[in-house]
C-alpha positions as CSV (number, residue, x, y, z in Angstrom):
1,X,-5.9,-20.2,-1.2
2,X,-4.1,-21.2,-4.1
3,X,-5.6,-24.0,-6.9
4,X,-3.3,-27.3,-7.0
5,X,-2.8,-29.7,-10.3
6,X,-1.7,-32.8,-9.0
7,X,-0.7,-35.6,-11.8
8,X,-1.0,-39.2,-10.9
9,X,0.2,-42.1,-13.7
10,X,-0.6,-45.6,-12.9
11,X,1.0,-48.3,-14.8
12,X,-0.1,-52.1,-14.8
13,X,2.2,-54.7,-14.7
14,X,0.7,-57.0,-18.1
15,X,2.6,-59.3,-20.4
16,X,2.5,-58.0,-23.8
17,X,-0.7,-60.2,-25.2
18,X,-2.4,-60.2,-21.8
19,X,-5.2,-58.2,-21.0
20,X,-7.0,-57.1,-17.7
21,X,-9.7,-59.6,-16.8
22,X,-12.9,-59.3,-15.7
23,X,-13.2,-59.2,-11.9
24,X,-14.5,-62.4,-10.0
25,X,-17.7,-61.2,-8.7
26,X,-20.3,-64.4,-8.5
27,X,-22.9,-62.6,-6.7
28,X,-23.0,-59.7,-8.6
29,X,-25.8,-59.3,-11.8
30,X,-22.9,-59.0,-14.6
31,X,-19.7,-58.5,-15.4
32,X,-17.6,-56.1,-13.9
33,X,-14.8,-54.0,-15.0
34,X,-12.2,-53.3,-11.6
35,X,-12.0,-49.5,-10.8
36,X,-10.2,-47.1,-9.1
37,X,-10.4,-44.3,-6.6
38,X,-8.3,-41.7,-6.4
39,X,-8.6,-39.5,-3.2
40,X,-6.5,-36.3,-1.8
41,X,-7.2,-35.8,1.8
42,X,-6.5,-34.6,5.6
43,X,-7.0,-37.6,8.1
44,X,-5.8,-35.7,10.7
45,X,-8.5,-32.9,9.6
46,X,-10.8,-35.4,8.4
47,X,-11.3,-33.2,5.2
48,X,-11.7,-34.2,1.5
49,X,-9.7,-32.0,-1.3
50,X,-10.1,-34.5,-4.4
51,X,-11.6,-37.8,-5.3
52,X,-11.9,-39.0,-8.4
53,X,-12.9,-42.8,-10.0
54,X,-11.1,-44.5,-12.9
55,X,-10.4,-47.6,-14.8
56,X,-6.8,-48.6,-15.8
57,X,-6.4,-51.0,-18.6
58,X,-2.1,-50.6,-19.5
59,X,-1.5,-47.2,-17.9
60,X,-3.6,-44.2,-16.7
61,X,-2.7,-40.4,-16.3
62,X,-4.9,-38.0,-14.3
63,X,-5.3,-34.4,-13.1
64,X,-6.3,-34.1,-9.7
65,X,-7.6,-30.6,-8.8
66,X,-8.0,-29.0,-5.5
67,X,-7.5,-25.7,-3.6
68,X,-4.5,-26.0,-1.4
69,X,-5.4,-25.0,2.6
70,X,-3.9,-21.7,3.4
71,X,-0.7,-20.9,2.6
72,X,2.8,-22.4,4.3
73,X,4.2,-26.2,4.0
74,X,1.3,-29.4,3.8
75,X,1.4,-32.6,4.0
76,X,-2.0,-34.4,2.3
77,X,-2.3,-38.0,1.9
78,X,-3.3,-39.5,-1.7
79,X,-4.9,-42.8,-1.4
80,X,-5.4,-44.9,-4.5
81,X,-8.6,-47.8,-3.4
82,X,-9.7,-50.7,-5.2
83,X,-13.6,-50.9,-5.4
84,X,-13.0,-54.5,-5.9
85,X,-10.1,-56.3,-4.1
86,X,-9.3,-56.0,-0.8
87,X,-5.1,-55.8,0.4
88,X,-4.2,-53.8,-2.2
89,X,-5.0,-50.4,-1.5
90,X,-2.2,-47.7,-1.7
91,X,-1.2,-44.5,0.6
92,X,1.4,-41.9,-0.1
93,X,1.9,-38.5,1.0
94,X,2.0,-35.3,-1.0
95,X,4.1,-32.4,0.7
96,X,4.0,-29.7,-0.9
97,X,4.0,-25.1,-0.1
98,X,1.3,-23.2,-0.9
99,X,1.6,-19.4,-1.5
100,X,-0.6,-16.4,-1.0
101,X,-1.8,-15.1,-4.5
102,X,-1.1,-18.3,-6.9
103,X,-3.4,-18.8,-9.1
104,X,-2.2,-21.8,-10.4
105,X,0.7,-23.9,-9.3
106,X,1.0,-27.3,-11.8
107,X,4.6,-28.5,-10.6
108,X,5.3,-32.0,-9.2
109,X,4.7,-32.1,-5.5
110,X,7.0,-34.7,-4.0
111,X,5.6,-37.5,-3.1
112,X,6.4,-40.5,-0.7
113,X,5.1,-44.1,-0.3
């Protein structure tokens, strides 16, 4: 099994004196900041390889780690969800090889929307 390094960047779309606002949540006890969840799975598997939550002001870059099935070709799905709006949750897929006796493999897998 071989360990993965996967980089995802987010970028916002923001004017250049606008800022993020605070999400619309009446019911809840304060304000709230939106997040983000990053997630590298299987569906058809139903297995989990990486999640990880973050915020996003202008831009964001993070490392997702996992360990990569067994070696030969993959396809995993990378799902980027809102834990505040619903509609604008995002899906691509991550195809990548994995070879027997990596330890580390930290190039770009292609990815598609």
């Amino acid at each position: 099994y071989q360990r993965r390094v996967h980089g995802v960047s987010m970028e916002r779309e923001l004017g250049e004196n606008e800022h993020v606002p605070k999400v619309s949540a009446p019911l809840f006890p304060k304000e709230k900041d939106e997040g983000w969840w990053l997630v590298i799975g299987d569906p058809k598997k139903n297995q989990l390889y990486s999640i990880k939550r973050l915020t996003v002001q202008r831009k964001a870059k993070i490392n997702m780690d996992f360990v990569s099935p067994k070696p030969g070709r993959h396809t995993l799905n990378l799902y980027l969800m809102s834990d505040c709006y619903l509609g604008c949750d995002q899906e691509y897929q991550l195809n990548f090889e994995s070879k027997e006796g990596d330890e580390e493999d930290e190039e770009e897998d292609e990815m598609e929307q």
